[in-house]
PAZAPA-4460 file (N, C-alpha, C; in steps of 0.05 Angstrom, whole numbers, plus 32768, in hexadecimal, padded with zeros to 4 digits):
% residues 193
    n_x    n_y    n_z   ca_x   ca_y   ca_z    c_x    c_y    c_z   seq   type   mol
   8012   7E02   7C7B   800B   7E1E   7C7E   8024   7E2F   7C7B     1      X     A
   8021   7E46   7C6A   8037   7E55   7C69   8038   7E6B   7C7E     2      X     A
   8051   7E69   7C8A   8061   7E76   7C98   805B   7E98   7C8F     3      X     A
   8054   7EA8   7CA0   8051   7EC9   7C9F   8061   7ED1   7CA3     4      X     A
   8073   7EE1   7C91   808D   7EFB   7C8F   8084   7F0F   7CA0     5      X     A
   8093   7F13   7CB7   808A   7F2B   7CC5   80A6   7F44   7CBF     6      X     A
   8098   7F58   7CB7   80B0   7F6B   7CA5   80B9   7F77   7CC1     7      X     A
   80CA   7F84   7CC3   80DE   7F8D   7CDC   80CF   7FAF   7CD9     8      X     A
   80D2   7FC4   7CF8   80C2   7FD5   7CEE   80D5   7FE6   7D06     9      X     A
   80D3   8001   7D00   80D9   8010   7D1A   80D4   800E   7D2B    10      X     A
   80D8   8005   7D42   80C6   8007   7D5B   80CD   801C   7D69    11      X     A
   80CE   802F   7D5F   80D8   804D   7D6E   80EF   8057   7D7D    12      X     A
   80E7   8069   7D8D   810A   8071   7D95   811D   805F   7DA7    13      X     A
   8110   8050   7DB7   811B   8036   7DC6   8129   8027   7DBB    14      X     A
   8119   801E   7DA1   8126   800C   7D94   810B   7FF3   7DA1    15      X     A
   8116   7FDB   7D8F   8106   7FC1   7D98   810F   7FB8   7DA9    16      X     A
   812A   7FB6   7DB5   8132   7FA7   7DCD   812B   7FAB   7DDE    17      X     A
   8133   7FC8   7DE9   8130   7FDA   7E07   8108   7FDD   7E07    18      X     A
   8102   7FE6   7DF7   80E2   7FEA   7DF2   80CF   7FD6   7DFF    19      X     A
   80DA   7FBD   7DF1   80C4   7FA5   7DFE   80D3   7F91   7E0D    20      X     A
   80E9   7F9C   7E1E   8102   7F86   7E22   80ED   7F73   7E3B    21      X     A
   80D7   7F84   7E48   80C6   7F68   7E55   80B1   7F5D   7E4D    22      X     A
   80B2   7F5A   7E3E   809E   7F4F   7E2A   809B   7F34   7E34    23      X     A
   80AC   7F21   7E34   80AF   7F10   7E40   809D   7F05   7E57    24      X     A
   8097   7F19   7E65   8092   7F19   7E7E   8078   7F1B   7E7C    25      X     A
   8068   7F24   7E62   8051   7F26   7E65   803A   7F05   7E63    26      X     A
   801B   7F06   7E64   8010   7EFA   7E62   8003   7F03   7E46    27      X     A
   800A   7EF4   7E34   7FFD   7EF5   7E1C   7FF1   7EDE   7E0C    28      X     A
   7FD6   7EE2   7E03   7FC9   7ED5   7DF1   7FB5   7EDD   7DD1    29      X     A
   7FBE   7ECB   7DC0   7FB0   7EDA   7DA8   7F95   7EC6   7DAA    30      X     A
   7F80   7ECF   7D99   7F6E   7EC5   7D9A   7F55   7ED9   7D88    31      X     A
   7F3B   7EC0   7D7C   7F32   7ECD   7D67   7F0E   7ED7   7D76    32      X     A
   7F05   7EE9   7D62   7EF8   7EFA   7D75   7EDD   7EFB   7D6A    33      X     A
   7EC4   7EFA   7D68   7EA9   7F0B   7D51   7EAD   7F28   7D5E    34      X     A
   7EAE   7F34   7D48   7EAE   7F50   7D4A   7E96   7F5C   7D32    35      X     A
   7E84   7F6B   7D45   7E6E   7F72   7D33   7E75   7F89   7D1C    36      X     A
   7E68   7F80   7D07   7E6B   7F90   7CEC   7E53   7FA2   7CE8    37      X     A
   7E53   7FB6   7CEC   7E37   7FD1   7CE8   7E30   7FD0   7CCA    38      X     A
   7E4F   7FD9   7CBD   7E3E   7FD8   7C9E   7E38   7FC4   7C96    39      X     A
   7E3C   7FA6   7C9B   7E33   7F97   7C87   7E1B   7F8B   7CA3    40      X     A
   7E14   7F8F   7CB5   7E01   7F93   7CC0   7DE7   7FA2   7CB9    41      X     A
   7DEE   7FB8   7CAF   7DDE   7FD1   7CA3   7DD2   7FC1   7C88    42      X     A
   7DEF   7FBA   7C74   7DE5   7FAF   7C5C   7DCC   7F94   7C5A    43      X     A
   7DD5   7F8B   7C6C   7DC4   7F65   7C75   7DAC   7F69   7C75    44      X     A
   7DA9   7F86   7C95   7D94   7F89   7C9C   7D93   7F6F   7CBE    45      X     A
   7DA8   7F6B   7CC4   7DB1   7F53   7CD7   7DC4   7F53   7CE6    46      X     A
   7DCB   7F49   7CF8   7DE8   7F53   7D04   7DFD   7F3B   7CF7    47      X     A
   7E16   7F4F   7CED   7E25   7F3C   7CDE   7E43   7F46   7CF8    48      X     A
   7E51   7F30   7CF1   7E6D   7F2E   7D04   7E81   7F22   7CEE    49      X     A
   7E9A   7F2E   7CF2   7EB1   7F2A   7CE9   7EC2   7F1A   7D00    50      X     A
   7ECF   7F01   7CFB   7EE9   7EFA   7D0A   7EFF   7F08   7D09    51      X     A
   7F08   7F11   7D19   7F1D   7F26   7D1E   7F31   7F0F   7D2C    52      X     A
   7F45   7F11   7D2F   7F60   7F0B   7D3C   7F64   7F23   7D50    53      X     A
   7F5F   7F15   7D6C   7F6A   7F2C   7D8C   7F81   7F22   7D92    54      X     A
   7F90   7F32   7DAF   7FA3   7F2D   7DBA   7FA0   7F37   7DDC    55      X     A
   7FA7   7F33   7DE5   7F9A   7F31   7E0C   7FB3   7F35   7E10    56      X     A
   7FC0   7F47   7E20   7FD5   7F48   7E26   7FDB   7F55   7E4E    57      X     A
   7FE0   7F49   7E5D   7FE2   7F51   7E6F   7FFF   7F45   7E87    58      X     A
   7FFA   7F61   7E8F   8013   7F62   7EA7   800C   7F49   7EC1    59      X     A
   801E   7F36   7ECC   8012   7F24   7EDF   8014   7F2F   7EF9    60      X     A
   8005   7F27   7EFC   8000   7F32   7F20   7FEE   7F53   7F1B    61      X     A
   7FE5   7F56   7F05   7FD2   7F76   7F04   7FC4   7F6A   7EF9    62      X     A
   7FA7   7F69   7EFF   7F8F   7F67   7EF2   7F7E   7F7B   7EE4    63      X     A
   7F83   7F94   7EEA   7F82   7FAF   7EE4   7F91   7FBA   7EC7    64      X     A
   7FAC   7FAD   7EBB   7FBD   7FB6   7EAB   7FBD   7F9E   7E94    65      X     A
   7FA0   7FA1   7E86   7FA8   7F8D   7E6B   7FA2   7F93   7E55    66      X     A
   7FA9   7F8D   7E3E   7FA3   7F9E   7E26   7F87   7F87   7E16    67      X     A
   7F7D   7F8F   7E0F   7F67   7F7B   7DF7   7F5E   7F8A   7DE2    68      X     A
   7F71   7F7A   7DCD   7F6C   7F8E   7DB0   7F6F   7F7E   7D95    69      X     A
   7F65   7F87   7D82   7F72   7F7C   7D63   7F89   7F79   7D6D    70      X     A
   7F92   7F63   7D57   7FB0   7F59   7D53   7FBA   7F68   7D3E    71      X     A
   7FD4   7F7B   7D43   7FDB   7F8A   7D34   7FF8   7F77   7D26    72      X     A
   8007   7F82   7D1A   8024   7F78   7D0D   8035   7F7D   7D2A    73      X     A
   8038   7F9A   7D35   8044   7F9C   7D48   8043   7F81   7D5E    74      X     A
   8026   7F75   7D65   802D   7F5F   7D77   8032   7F47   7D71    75      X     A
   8028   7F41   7D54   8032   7F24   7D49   8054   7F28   7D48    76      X     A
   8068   7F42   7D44   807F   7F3B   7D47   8094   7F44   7D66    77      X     A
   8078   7F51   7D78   8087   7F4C   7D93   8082   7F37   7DA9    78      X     A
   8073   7F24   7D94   8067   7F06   7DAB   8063   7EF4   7D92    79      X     A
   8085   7EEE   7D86   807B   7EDE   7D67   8079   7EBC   7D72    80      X     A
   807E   7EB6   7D8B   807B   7E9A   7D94   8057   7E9B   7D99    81      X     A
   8050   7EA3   7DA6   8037   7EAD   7DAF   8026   7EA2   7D8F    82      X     A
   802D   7EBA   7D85   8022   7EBA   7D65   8022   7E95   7D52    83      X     A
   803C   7E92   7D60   803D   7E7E   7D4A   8027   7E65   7D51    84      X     A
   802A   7E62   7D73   801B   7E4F   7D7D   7FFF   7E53   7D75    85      X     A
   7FF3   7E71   7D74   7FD4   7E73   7D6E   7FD6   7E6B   7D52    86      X     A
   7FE7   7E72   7D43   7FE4   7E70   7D25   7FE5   7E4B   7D19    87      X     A
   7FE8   7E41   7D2E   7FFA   7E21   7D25   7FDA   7E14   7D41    88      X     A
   7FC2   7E27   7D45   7FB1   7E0E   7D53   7FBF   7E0F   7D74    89      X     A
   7FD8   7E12   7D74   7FDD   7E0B   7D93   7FD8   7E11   7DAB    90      X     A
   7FD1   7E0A   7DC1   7FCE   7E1A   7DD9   7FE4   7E35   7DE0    91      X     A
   7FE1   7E49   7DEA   7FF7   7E5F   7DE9   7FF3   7E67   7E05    92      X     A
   800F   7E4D   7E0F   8010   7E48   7E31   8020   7E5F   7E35    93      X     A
   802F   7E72   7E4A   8042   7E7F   7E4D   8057   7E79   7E4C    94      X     A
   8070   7E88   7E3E   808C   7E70   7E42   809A   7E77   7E5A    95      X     A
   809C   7E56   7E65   80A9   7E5A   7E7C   80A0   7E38   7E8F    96      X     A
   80AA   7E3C   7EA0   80A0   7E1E   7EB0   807B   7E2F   7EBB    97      X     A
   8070   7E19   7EB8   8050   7E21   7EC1   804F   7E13   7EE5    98      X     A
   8040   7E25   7EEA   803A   7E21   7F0D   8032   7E0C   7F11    99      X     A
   802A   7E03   7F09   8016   7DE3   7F08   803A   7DD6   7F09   100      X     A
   8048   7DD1   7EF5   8061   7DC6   7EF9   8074   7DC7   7F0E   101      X     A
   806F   7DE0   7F19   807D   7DDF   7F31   807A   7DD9   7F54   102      X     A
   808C   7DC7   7F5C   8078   7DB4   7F70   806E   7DC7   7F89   103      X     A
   807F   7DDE   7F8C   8082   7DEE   7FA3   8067   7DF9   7FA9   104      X     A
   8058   7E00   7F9A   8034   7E07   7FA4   802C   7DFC   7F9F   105      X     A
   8015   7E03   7FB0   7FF5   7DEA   7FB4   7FE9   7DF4   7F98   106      X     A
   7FD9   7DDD   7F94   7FC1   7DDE   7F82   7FB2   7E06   7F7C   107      X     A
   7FAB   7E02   7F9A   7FA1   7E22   7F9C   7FAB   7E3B   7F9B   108      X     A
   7FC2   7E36   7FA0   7FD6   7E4D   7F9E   7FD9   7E50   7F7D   109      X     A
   7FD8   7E3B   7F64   7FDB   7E34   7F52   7FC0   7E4B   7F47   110      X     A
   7FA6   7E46   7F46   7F90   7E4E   7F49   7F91   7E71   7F4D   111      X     A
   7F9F   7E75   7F68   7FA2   7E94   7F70   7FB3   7EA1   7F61   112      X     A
   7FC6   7E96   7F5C   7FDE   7EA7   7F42   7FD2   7EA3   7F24   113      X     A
   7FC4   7E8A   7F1C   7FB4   7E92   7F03   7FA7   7EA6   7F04   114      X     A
   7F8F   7EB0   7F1A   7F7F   7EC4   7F15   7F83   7ED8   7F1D   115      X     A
   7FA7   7EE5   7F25   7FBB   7EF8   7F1F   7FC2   7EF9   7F09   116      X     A
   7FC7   7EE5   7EF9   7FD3   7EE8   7ED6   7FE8   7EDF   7EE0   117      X     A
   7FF0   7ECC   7EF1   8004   7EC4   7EED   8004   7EA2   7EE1   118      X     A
   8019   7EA0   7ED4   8014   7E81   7EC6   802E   7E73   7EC7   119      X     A
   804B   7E84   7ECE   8065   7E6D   7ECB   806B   7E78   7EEA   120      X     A
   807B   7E67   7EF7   8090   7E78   7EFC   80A7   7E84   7EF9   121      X     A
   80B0   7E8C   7EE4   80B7   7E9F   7ED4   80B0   7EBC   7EDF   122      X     A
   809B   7EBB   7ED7   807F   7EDA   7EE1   807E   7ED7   7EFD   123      X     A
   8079   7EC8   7F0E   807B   7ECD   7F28   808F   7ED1   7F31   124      X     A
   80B1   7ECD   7F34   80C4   7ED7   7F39   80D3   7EF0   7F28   125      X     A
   80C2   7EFB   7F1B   80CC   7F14   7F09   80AF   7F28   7F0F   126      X     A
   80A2   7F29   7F24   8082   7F31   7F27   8093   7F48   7F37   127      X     A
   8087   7F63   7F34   808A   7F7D   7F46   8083   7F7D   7F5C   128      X     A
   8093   7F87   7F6D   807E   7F8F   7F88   806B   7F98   7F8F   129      X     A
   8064   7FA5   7F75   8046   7FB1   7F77   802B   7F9C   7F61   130      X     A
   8033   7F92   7F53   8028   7F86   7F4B   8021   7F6B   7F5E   131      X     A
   8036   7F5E   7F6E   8035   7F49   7F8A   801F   7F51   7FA1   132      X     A
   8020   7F68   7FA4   8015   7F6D   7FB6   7FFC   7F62   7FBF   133      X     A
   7FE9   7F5C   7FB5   7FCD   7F4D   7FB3   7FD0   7F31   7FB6   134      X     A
   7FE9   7F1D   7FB7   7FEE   7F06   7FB9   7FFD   7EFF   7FDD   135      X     A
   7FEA   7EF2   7FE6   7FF7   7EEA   8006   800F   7EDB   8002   136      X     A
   8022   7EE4   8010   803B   7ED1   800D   804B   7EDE   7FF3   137      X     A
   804B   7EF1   7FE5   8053   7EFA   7FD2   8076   7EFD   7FD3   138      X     A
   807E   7F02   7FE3   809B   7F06   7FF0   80A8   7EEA   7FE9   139      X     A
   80A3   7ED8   7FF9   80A3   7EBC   8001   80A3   7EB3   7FE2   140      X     A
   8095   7EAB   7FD9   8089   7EA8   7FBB   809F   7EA7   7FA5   141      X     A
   80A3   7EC2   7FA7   80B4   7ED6   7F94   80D2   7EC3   7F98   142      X     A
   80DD   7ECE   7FB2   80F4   7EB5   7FBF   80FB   7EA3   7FA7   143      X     A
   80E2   7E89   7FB7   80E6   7E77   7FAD   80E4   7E70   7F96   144      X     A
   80D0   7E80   7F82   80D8   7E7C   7F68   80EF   7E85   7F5C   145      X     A
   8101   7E99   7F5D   8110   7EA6   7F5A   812A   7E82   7F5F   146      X     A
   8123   7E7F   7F79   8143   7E67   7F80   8134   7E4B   7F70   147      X     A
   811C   7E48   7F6C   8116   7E2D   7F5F   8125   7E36   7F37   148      X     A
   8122   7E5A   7F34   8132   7E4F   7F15   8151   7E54   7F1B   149      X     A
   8157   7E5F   7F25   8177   7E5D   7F2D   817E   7E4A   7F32   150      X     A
   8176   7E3C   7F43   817A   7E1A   7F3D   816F   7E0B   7F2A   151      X     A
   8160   7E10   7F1C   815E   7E00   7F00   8172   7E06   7EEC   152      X     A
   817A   7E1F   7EE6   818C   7E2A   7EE1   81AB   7E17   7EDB   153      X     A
   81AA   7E20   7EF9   81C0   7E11   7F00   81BE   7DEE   7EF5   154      X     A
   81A9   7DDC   7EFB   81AB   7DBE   7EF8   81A5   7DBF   7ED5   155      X     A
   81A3   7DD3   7EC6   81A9   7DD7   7EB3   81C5   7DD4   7EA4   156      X     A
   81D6   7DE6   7EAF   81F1   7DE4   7EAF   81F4   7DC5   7EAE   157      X     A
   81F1   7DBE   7ED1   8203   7DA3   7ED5   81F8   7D8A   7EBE   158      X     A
   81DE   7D8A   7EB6   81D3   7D76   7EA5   81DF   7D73   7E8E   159      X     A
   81EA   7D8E   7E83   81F2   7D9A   7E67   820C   7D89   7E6E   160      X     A
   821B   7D8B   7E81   8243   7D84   7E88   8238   7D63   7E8A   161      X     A
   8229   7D5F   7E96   8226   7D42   7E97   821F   7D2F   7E82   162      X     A
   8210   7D40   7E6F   8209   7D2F   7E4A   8226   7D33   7E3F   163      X     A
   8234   7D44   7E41   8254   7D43   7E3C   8261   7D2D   7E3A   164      X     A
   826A   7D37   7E5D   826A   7D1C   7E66   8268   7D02   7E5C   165      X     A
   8257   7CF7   7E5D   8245   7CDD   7E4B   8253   7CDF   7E3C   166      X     A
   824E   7CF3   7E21   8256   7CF0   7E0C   8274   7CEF   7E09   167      X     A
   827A   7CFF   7E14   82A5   7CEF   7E1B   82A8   7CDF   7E20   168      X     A
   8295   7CD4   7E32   829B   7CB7   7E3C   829C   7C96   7E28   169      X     A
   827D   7CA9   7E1E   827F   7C8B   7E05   8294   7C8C   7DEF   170      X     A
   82A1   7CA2   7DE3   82B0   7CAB   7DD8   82CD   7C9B   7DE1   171      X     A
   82D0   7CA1   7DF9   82ED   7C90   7E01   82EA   7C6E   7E01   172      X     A
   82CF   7C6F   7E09   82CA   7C4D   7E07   82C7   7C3F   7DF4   173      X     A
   82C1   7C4C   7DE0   82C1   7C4A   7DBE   82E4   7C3E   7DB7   174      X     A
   82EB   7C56   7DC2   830C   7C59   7DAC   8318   7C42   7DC0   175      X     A
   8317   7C3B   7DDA   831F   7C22   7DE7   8316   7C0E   7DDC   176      X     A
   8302   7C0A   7DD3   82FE   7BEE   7DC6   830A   7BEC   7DA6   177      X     A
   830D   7C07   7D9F   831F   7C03   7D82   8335   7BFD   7D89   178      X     A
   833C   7C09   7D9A   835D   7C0B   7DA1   835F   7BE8   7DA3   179      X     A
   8350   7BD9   7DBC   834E   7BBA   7DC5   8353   7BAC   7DA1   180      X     A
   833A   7BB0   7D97   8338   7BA3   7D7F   8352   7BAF   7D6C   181      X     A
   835F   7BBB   7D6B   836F   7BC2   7D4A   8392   7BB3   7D67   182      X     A
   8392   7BB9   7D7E   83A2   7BA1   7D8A   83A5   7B89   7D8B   183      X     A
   838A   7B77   7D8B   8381   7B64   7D8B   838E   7B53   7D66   184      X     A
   838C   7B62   7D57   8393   7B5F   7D44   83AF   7B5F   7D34   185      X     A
   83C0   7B72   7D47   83D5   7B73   7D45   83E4   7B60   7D55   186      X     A
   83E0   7B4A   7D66   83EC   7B39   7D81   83E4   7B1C   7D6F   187      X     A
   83D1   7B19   7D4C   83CD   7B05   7D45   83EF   7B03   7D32   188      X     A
   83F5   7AE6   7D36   840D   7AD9   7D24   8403   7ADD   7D02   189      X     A
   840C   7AE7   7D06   8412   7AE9   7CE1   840E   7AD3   7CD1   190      X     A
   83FF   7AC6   7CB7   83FD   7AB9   7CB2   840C   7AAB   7C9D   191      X     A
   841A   7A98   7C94   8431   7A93   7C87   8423   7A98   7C6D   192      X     A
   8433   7A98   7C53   842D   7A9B   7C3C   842F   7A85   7C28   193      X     A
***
């Protein structure tokens, strides 16, 4: 399948950075749609439908604040992971660690932040105070997700110094056994001629 050129475009006075800098943070999904066709309904004499390409876009923790619309150019290049996963068949999970992965809530609590829009925690430790508000324990919550990625974070780091590590290690143990062997060879008597 060939790969779609997405052309670069103004995104107005912001700019693209500052404009959609939480984008991130949103819950987004593409997905395909029947959308009814009048004129060629009219023409048939039948009801005819076109597959359209949508996009669902919503704030987590607001059930109230979501967008559902055609897929324009503008969102295939401000959610092009999103895009690529619908375009390639894939499921289009949120990026981030998913609640289910993390051991710290129950099953149900898992359940109650899905049907907030929430899906990593990622989105639950970056969730507003006003958007929290509807979640028991929301304070608490927030906390702990916030110190479970700061410490991932962190055992990030140390994992990264420790494959180093390793890898210096076999490195010196390498050149020790050349070193042994090209000695070993030099301590043999010379052989007469």
């Amino acid at each position: 399948m060939q790969q779609e050129m997405l052309p670069s475009y103004d995104t107005g006075v912001l700019g693209g950075q500052e404009r959609y800098a939480a984008d991130s943070r949103l819950y987004t999904e593409f997905y395909r749609k029947a959308v009814h066709n009048p004129f060629k309904s009219n023409e048939a004499g039948r009801p005819i439908y076109d597959e359209k390409d949508f996009v669902k876009i919503m704030i987590p923790g607001d059930k109230y604040s979501s967008v559902d619309t055609p897929v324009t150019m503008e969102h295939k290049q401000r959610f092009p992971q999103q895009w690529a996963r619908y375009q390639a068949g894939q499921e289009q999970s949120a990026i981030g660690t998913p609640l289910e992965m993390w051991p710290q809530i129950t099953v149900g609590m898992v359940a109650t932040l899905k049907g907030a829009g929430i899906r990593t925690v990622e989105q639950l430790a970056e969730l507003s105070d006003a958007n929290a508000q509807g979640i028991m324990g929301n304070h608490d919550l927030r906390r702990r997700a916030k110190a479970f990625l700061e410490a991932a974070a962190g055992e990030a780091v140390n994992t990264k110094l420790e494959a180093e590590l390793e890898k210096r290690d076999n490195e010196i143990e390498t050149l020790k056994n050349q070193m042994a062997q090209l000695l070993q060879g030099n301590s043999k008597p010379a052989k007469a001629a």
